[in-house]
TORPA-762273 format. One record per residue (C-alpha): residue number from 0; residue in one letter; x negated, y, z. Coordinates in Angstrom, 3 decimals. Last residue first. Example, Ala and Ser with C-alpha at 12.3 -4.5 7.8 and 13.67 -1.06 7.14 Angstrom:
# TORPA-762273
(r 1, 's', (-13.670, -1.060, 7.140))
(r 0, 'a', (-12.300, -4.500, 7.800))
# end
This chain:
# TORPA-762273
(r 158, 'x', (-5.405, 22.248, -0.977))
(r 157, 'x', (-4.107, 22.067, -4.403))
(r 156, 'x', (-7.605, 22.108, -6.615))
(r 155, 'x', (-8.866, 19.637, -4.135))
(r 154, 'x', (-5.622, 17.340, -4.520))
(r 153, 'x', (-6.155, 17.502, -8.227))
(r 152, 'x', (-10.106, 16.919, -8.283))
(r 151, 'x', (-9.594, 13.642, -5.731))
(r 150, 'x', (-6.793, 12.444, -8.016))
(r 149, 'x', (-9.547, 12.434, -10.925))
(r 148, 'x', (-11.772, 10.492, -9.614))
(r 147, 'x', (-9.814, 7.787, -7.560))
(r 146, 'x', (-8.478, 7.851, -11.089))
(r 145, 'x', (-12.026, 6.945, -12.737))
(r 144, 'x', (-12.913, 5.094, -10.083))
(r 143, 'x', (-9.762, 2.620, -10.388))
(r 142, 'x', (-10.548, 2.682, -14.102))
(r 141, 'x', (-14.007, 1.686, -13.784))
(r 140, 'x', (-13.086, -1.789, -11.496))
(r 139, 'x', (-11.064, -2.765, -14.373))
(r 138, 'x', (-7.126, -2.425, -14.723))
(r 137, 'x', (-3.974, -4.708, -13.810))
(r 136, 'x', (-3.193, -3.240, -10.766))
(r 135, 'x', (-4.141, -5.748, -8.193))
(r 134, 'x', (-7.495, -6.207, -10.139))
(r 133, 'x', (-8.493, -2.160, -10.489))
(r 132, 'x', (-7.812, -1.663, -6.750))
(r 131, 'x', (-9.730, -4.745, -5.598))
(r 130, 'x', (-12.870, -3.502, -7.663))
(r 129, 'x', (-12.191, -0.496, -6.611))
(r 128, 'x', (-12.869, -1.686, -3.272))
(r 127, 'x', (-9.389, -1.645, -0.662))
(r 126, 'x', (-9.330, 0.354, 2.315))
(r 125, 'x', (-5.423, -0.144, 2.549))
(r 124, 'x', (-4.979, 3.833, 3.965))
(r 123, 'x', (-7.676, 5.300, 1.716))
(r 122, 'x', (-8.309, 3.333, -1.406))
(r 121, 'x', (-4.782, 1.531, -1.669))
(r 120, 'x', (-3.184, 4.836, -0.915))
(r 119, 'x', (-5.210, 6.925, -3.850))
(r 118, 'x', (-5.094, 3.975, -6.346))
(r 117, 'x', (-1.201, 4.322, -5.855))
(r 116, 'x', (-1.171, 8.230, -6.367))
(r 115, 'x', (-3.404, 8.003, -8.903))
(r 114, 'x', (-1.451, 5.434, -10.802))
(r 113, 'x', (2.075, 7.588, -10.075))
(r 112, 'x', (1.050, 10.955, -11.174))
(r 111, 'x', (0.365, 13.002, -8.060))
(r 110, 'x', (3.063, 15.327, -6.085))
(r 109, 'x', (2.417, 12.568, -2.967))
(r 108, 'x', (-1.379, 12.930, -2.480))
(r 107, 'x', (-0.105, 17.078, -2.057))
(r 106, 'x', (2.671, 15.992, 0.504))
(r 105, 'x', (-0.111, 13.708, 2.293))
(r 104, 'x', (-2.485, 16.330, 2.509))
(r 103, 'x', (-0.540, 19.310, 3.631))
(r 102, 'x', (1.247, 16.824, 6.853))
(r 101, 'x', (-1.924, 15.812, 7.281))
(r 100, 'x', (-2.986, 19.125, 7.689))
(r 99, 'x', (-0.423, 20.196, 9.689))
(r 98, 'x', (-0.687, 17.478, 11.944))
(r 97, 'x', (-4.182, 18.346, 12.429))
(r 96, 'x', (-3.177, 22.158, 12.935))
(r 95, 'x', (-0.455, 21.232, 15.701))
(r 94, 'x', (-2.976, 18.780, 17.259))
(r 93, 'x', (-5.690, 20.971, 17.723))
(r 92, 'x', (-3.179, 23.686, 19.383))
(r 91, 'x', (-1.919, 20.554, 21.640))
(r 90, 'x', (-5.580, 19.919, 22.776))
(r 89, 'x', (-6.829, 16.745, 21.301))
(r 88, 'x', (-8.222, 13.773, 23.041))
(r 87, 'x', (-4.895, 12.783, 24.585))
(r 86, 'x', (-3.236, 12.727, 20.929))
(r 85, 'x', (-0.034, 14.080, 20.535))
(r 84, 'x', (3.045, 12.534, 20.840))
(r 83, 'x', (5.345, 12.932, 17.740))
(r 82, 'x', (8.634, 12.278, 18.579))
(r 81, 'x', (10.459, 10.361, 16.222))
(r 80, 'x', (14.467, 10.184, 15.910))
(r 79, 'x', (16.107, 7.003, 13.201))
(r 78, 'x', (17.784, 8.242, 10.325))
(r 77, 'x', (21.102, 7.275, 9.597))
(r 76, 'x', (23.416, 6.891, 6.525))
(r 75, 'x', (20.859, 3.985, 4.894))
(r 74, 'x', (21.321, 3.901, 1.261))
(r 73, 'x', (17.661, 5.077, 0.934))
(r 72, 'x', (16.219, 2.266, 3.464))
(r 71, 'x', (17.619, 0.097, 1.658))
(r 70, 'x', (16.253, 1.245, -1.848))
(r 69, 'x', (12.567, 1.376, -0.301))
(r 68, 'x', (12.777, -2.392, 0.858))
(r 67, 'x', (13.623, -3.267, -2.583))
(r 66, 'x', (10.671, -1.314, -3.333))
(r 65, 'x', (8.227, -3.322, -0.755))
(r 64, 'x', (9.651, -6.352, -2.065))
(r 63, 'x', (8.510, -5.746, -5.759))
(r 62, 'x', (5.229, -4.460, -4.843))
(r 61, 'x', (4.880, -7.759, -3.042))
(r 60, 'x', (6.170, -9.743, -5.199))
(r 59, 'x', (3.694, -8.055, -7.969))
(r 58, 'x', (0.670, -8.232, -4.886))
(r 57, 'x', (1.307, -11.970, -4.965))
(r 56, 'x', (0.731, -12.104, -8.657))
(r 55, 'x', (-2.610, -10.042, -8.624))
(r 54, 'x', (-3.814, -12.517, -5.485))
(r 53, 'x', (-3.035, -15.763, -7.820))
(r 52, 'x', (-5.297, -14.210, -10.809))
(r 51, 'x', (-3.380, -13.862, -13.754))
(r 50, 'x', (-2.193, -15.239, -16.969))
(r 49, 'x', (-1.860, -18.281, -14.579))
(r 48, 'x', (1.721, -19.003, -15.572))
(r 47, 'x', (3.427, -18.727, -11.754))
(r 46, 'x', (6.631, -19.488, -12.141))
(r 45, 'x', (6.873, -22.838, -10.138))
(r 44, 'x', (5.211, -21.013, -7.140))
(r 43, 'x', (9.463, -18.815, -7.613))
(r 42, 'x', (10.092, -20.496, -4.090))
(r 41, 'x', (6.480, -20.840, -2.296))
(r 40, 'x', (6.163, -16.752, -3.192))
(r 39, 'x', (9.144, -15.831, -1.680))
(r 38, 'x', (8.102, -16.424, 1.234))
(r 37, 'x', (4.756, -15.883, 0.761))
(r 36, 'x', (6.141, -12.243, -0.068))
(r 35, 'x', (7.929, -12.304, 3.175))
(r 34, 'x', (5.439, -12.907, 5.394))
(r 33, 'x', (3.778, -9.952, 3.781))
(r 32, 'x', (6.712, -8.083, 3.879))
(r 31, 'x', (6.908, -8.216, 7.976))
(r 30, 'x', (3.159, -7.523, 8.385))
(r 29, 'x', (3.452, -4.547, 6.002))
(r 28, 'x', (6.479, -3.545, 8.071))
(r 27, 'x', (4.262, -4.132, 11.335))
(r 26, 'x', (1.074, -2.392, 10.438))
(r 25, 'x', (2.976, 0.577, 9.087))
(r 24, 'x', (1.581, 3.142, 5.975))
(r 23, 'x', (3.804, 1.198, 3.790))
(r 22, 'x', (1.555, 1.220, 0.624))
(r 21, 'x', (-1.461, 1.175, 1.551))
(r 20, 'x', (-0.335, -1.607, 4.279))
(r 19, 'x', (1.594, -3.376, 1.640))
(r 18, 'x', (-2.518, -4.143, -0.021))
(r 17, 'x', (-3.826, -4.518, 2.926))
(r 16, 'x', (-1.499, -7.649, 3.993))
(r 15, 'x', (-1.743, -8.338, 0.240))
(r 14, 'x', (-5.808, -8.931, 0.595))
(r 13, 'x', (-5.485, -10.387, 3.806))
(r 12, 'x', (-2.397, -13.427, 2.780))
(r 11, 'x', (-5.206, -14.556, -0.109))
(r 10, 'x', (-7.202, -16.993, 1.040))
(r 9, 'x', (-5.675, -18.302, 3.864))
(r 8, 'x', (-2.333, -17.913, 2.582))
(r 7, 'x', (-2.965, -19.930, -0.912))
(r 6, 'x', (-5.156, -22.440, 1.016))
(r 5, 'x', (-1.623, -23.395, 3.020))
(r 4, 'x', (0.272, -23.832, -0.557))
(r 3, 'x', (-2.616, -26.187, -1.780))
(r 2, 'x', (-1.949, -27.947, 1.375))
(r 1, 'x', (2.368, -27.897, 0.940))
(r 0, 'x', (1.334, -29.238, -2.684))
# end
């Protein structure tokens, strides 16, 4: 058991690693959950039915974690102080109007429906295929174009 349990992470501790990356936009938090999702994972293994693929059900904890996460950090009182330290390859100007457009970019990616704006993150910050995209979610390869697609027409209509 503890060998088939080993295979599990080697095969699939990547593909959720990417996956909580798209989602948490930090290599260290998504490294934190995804030690935590194989965690969790070895404890509820007994639960697994097979109706799915083994990667689709880790991304589910996964998902799940990530949003428990999300209501902590909510009930939080404090918020932690950034500063935002410009790039040494860009002038300060360049930087201003890059942040900006981030800034315009990410706020528009986040006003989308919620598939879209998921497929949207997994595709650009997780790099994942669409055929990746469509299996973690549930859907086929075509859907995960379709609302690539389709979020890509919003967000140029907006910006």
């Amino acid at each position: 058991m503890a060998k088939d349990l080993e295979e599990i992470y080697k095969n699939h501790a990547n593909s959720v690693y990417r996956y909580l990356l798209s989602l948490t936009h930090d290599a260290d938090v998504a490294e934190e959950l995804t030690e935590e999702t194989f965690y969790r994972a070895v404890y509820s293994i007994h639960t697994y039915d097979g109706s799915c693929q083994i990667r689709v059900w880790l991304c589910q904890i996964a998902k799940h974690i990530w949003y428990q996460e999300l209501a902590k950090k909510t009930k939080q009182t404090h918020q932690e102080l950034h500063e935002d330290i410009p790039s040494p390859s860009r002038s300060p100007e360049e930087a201003v109007l890059f942040h900006g457009h981030k800034m315009d970019l990410y706020k528009a990616i986040h006003q989308l429906s919620e598939p879209m704006r998921e497929v949207v993150h997994m595709r650009i910050s997780g790099e994942f295929s669409f055929a990746e995209i469509g299996e973690i979610l549930g859907q086929s390869e075509n859907w995960a174009r379709v609302n690539f697609y389709r979020a890509k027409q919003k967000l140029m209509e907006v910006l």
